[in-house]
C-alpha positions as CSV (number, residue, x, y, z in Angstrom):
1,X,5.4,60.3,-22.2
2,X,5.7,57.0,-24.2
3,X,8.9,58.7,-26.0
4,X,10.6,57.9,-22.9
5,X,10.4,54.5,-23.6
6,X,12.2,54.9,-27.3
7,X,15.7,54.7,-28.2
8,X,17.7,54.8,-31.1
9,X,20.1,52.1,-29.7
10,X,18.8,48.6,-30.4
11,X,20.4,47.4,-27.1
12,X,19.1,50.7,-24.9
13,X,15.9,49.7,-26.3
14,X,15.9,46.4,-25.1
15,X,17.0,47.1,-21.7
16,X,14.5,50.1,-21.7
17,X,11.7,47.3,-22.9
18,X,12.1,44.8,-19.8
19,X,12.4,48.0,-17.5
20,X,9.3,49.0,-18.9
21,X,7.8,45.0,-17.8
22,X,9.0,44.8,-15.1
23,X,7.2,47.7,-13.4
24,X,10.2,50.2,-13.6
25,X,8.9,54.4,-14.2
26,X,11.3,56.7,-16.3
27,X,11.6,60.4,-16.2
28,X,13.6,63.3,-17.6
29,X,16.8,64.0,-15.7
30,X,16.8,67.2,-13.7
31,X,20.4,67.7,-14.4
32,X,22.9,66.5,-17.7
33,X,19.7,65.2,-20.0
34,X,19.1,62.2,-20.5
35,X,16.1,60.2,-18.7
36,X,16.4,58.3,-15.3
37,X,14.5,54.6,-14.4
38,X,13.7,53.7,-11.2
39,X,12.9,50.8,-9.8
40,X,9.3,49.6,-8.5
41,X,11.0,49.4,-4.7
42,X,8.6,52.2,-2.5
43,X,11.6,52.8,-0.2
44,X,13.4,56.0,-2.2
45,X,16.7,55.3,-1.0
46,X,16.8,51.3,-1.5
47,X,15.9,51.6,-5.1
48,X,17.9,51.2,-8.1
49,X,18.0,53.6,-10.5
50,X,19.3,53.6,-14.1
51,X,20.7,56.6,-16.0
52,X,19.3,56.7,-19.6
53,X,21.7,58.5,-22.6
54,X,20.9,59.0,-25.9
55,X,24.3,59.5,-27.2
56,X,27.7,58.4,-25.5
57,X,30.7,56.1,-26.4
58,X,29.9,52.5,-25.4
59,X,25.9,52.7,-25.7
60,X,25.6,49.1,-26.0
61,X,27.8,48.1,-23.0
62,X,26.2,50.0,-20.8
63,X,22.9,49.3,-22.0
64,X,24.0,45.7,-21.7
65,X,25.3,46.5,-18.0
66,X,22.3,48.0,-16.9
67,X,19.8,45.2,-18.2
68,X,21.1,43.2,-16.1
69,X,20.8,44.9,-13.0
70,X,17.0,45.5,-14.1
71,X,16.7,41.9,-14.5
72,X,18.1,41.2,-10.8
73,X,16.6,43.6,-9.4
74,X,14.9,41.9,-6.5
75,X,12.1,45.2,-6.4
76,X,11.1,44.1,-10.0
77,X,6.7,43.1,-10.7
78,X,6.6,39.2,-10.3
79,X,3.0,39.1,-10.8
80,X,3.0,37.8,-14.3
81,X,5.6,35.5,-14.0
82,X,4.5,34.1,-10.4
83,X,0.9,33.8,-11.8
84,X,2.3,31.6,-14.7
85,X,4.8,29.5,-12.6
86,X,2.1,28.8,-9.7
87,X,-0.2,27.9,-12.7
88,X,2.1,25.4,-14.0
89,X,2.8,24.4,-10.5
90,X,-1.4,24.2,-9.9
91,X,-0.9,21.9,-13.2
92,X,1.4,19.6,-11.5
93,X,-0.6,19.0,-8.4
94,X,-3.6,18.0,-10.5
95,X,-1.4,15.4,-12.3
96,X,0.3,14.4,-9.3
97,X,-2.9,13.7,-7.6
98,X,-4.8,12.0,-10.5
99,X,-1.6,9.7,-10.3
100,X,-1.8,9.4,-6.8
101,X,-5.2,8.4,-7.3
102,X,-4.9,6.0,-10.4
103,X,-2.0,4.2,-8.3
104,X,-4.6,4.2,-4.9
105,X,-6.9,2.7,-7.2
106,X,-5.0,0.0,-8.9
107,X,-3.4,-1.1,-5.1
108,X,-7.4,-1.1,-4.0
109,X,-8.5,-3.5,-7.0
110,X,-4.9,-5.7,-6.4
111,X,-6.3,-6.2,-2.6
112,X,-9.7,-6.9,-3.8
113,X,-8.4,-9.6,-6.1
114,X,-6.2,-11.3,-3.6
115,X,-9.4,-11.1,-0.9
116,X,-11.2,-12.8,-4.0
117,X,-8.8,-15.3,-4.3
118,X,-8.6,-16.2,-0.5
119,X,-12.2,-16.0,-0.3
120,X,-12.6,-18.8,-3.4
121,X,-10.2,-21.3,-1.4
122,X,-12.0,-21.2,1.8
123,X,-14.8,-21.7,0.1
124,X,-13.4,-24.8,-1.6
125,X,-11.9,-26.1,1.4
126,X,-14.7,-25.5,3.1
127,X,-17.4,-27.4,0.8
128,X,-14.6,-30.0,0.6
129,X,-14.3,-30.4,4.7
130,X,-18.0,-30.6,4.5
131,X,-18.0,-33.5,1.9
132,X,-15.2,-34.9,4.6
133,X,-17.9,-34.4,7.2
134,X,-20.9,-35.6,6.0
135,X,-19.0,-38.7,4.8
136,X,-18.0,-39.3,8.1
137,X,-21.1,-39.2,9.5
138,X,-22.6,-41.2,7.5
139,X,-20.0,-44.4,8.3
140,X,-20.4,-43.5,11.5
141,X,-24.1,-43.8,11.5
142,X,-23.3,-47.0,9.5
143,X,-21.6,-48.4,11.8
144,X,-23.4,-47.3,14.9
145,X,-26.3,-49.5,13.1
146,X,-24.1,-52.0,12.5
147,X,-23.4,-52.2,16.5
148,X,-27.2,-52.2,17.4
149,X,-26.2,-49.9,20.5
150,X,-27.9,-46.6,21.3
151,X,-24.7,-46.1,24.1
152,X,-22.9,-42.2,23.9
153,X,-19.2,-42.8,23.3
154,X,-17.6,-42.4,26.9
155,X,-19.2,-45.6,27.4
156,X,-18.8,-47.5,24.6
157,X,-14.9,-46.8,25.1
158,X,-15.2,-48.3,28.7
159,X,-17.1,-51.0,27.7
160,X,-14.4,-51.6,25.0
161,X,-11.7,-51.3,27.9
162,X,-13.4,-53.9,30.1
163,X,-13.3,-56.4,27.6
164,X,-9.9,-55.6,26.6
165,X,-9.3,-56.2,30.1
166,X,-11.3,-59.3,30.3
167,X,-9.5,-61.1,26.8
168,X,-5.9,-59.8,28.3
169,X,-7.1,-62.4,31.5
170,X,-8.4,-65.3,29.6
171,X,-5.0,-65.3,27.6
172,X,-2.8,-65.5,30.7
173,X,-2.9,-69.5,31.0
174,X,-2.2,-70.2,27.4
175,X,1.3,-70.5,26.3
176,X,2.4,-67.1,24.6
177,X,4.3,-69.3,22.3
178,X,1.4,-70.7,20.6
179,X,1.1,-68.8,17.0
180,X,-2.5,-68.3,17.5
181,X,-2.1,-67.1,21.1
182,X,0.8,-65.0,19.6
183,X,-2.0,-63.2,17.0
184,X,-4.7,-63.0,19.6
185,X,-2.4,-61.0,21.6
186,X,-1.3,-58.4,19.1
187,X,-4.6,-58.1,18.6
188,X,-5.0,-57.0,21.8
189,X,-2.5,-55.1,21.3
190,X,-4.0,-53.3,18.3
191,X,-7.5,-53.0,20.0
192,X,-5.4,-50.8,22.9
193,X,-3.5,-48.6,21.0
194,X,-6.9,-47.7,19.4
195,X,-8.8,-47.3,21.9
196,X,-6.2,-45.2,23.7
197,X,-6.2,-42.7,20.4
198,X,-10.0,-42.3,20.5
199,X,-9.8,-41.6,24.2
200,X,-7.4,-38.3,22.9
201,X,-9.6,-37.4,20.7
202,X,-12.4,-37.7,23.0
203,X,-10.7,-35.6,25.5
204,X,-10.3,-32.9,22.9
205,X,-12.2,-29.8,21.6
206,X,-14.7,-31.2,19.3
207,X,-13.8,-28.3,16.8
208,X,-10.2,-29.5,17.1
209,X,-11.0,-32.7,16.2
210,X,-12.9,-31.8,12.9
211,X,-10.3,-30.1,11.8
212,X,-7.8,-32.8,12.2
213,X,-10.1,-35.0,10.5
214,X,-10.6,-32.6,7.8
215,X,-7.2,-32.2,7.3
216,X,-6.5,-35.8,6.5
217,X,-5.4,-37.2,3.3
């Protein structure tokens, strides 16, 4: 049976080669010699067959002719040649996720350096509103000691107020004209405008007001 296969023609041999591959069978014609292919199609009447002649005028156009119907055959064997694409296609996915991967990766260590980053400036401003805090306290303390009252701060400021009150009344008489009366009064004036600022910031959040401290020059 493997003399079927053979042929004297080069380009009979050839076609007769990638039947042969692809899954087609060959026989000896019942009738008029020669040998018959068929395709690898199970349905009798749906598959192509291929007449086989060892002599004849135009052996290599015909042989020509009929390899390429063998190669379009849509009945052909695609096992080989589906196992080797979807392995070259198995290939790509691997390479396609590693990159995927290697790309996840690098965007996961950029995110981890910016969050390094943010995390080292709070922590600078913070040790540096801290400094700014314990600073304060301290003059404060200072100058609570300086005041030689034990008072809390709503009182103070009233007690501040009342003698605002009480200079503002012992200025009345005297002549506004006067350049010392003139100073003591924008003095006054001074002493009000802060003690209406540290009644805001009394009335305020006590966080709010840290961080507006903080986040003076």
């Amino acid at each position: 049976m493997a003399g079927l296969w053979d042929h004297q023609n080069k380009e009979w041999q050839a076609t007769l080669d990638l039947a042969k591959r692809y899954g087609w069978t060959i026989r000896v014609a019942r009738a008029h010699g020669g040998r018959v292919m068929k395709c690898p199609s199970p349905d009798a009447e749906a598959a192509h067959k291929v007449r086989v002649y060892t002599t004849g005028r135009a052996a290599d156009s015909a042989a020509k002719m009929n390899r390429r119907l063998v190669e379009r055959c849509e009945h052909r064997d695609v096992t080989d040649d589906l196992g080797a694409s979807n392995d070259l296609l198995d290939s790509s996915r691997r390479y396609l996720n590693a990159a995927r991967s290697l790309i996840s990766r690098e965007d996961a260590e950029e995110q981890m350096r910016e969050i390094m980053g943010l995390a080292h400036d709070q922590l600078v401003a913070a040790e540096s509103a801290w400094d700014a805090a314990v600073k304060q306290q301290a003059e404060a303390e200072e100058l609570l000691e300086e005041s030689g009252t034990d008072e809390d701060a709503p009182t103070l400021l009233s007690n501040a107020g009342s003698s605002l009150r009480k200079a503002e009344q012992s200025l009345k008489p005297l002549p506004r004209a006067n350049e010392l009366v003139a100073a003591t009064w924008e003095r006054i004036a001074d002493l009000k405008g802060e003690l209406a600022e540290l009644r805001q910031q009394l009335d305020k959040p006590r966080r709010e007001v840290a961080r507006e401290t903080s986040d003076e020059p």
